[in-house]
C-alpha positions in Angstrom: 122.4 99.3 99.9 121.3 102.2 102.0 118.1 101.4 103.9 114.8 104.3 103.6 112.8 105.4 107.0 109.3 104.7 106.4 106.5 106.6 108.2 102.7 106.3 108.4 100.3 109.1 107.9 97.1 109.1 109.2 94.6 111.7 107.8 90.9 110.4 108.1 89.4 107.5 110.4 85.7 106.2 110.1 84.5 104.9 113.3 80.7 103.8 111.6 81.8 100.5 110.6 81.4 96.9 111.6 83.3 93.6 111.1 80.7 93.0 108.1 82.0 95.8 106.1 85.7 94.2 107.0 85.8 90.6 106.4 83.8 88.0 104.7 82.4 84.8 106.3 83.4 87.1 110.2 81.0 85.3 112.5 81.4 88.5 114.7 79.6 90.7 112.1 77.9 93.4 114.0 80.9 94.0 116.2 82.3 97.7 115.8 85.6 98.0 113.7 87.4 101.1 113.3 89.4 101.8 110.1 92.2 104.4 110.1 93.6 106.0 106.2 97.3 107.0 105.9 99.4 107.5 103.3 103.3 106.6 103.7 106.6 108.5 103.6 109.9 107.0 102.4 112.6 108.9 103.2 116.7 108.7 101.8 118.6 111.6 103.0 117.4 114.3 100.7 115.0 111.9 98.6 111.4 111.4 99.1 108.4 109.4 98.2 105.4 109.3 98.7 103.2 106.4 98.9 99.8 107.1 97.8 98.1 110.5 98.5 94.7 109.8 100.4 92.3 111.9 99.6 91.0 115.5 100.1 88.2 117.4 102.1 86.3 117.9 99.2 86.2 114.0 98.6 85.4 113.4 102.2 82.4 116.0 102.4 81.3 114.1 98.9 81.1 110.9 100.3 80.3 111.8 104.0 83.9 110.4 105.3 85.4 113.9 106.7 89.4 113.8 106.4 91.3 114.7 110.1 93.7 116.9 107.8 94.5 117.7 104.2 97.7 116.3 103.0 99.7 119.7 103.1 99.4 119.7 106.8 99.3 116.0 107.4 103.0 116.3 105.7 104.3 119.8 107.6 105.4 117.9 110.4 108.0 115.9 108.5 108.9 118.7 106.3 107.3 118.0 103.2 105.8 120.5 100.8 103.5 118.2 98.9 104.7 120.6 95.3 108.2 119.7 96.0 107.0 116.0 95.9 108.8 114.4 92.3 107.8 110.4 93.0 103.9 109.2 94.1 104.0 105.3 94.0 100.0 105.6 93.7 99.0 101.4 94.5 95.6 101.6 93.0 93.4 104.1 91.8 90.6 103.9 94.8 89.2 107.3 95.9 90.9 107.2 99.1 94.6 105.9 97.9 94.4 108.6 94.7 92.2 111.3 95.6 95.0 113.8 96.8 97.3 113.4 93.2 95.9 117.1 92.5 97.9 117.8 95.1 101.7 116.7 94.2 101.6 118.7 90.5 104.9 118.0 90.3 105.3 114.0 90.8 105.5 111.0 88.2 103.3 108.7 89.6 104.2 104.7 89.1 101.1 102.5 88.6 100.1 99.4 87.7 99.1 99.1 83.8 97.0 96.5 85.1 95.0 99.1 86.9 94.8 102.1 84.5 93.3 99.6 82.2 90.7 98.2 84.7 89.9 102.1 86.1 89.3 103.1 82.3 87.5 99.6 81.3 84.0 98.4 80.6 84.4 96.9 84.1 83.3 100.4 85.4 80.4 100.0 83.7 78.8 98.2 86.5 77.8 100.4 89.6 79.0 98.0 92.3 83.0 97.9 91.0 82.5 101.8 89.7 82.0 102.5 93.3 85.3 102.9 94.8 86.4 105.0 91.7 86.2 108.9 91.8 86.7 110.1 87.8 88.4 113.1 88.5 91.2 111.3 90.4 91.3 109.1 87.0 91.3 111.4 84.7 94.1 113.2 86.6 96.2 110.0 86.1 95.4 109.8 82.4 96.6 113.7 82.4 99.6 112.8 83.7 100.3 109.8 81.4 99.8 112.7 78.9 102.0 115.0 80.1 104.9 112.4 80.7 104.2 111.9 84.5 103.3 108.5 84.2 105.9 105.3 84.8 103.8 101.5 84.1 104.8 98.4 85.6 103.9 94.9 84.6 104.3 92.7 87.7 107.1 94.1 89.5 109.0 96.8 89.2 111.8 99.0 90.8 111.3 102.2 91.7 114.4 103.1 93.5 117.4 101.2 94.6 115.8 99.4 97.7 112.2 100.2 96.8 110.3 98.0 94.5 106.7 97.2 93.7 104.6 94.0 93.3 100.8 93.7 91.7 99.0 91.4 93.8 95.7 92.6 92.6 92.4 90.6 94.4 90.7 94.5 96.3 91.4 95.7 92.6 92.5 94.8 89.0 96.3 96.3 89.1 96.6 96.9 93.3 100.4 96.6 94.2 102.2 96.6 97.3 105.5 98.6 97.6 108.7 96.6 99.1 111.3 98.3 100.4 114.4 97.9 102.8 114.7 99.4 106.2 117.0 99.2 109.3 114.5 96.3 110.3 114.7 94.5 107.1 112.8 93.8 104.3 109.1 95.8 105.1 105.7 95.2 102.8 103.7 98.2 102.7 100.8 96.0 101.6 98.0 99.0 101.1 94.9 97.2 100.4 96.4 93.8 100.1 95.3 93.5 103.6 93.6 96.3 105.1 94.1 94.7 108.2 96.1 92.7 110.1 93.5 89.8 110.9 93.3 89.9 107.1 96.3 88.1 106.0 97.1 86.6 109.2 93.8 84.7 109.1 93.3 84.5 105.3 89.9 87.0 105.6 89.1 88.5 102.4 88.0 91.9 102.3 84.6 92.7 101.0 85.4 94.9 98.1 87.3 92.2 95.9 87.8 91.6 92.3 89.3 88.5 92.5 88.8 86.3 95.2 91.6 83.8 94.5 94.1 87.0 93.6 93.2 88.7 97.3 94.1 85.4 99.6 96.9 84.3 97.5 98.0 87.9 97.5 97.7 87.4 101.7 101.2 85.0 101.3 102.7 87.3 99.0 102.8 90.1 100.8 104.1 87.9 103.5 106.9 86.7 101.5 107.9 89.7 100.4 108.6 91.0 104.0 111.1 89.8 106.4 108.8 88.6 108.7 105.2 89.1 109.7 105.3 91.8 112.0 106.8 94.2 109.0 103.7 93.7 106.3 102.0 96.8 107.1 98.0 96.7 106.7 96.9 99.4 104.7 93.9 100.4 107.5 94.5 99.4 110.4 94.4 101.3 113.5 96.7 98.6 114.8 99.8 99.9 113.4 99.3 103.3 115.9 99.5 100.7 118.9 102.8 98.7 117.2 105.1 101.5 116.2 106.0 104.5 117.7 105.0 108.3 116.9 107.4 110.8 115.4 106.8 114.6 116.0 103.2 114.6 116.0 100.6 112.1 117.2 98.9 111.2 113.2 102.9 110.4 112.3 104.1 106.9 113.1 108.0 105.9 112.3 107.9 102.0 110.6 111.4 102.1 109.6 112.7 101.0 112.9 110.1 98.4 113.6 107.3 97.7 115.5 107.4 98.4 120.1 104.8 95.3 119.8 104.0 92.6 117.6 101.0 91.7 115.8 99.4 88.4 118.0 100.7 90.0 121.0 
């Protein structure tokens, strides 16, 4: 089996945060805590696809959480036209993880049926869960069911040879994580599974949770389902720019090869 190169993509940071708005029960709550957005790259030869598609300047200026870059340039450095995109593995339908899909016309998007359903639910009824939703960025994954674009998955699921996906759920109803094989092994891009390291490593939920007992049991899954710990990538954490290396441009990190330094190091 042919192993993918995986890169991370940074396009927004938010700097006004503290550990409260990071992890329950954190007895360190007022300390600062950075949280970095990317979306990810896998990359076969003449195949690509995308994980997730961040979300636009219009978005950011909506919620006051500017974006560094749009995806189009994020992506110029590697090469990628975001209409000549085919595949978006879109791991839940959060503002920030499907607020660029307007932006890849041309891509089937794989999701959790889990999630479509909860996203189009009487659970959005109530403000609080509504919140991370935008309805445009729905409503363009229920045009694309309608126009064909749409691939469901129940659990897990294969996307490509050497790229399959998992719903762990917990942060939201039908979140997945995306598996997939590298020169380094087996790598979890865990998304929001753990948004950050300390996360899973320490069993600390993440405030925005549907399911409490699906987040930390979600926190060994994504653990099993890489090689080893140091190749479950957190799905915000600045962390990652300090453990693998930049490619070509200093928002593009390469994962594929592994990590310079280890998480706990």
């Amino acid at each position: 089996m042919t192993p993918w190169e995986v890169f991370a993509v940074k396009y927004a940071d938010r700097n006004a945060r503290t550990r409260k708005d990071s992890f329950l029960f954190d007895d360190n709550h007022d300390q600062p805590h950075e949280m970095n957005y990317f979306i990810w790259v896998l990359r076969r030869d003449d195949e690509i696809l995308m994980v997730d598609t961040g979300y636009d300047r219009e978005e950011g200026d909506r919620r006051g959480r500017p974006v560094r870059m749009e995806p189009a340039e994020a992506l110029a450095p590697l090469g990628i036209a975001p209409e000549d995109v085919s595949t978006v593995i879109v791991t839940h339908l959060h503002y920030d993880h499907a607020g660029g899909l307007r932006h890849f016309p041309n891509a089937t998007i794989h999701l959790q049926a889990a999630e479509m359903a909860y996203a189009t639910g009487p659970c959005m009824c109530h403000g609080t869960l509504q919140a991370p939703f935008t309805a445009d960025h729905v409503c363009e994954a229920v045009q694309r069911l309608y126009s064909g674009k749409l691939v469901f998955h129940e659990g897990e699921g294969e996307v490509r040879e050497g790229v399959t996906v998992h719903c762990i759920g917990g942060h939201s109803r039908g979140l997945q994580a995306v598996r997939v094989l590298t020169d380094a092994g087996w790598m979890c891009l865990a998304s929001d599974a753990a948004h950050y390291y300390e996360n899973f490593l320490e069993a600390k939920p993440f405030p925005i949770v549907v399911d409490l007992q699906e987040m930390l049991e979600g926190f060994s899954t994504i653990r099993r389902l890489a090689s080893s710990d140091k190749l479950v990538i957190p799905g915000h954490d600045p962390l990652v720019r300090r453990f693998f290396p930049a490619e070509g441009a200093d928002h593009i990190i390469r994962l594929d090869r592994g990590p310079l330094k280890e998480p706990g190091t």
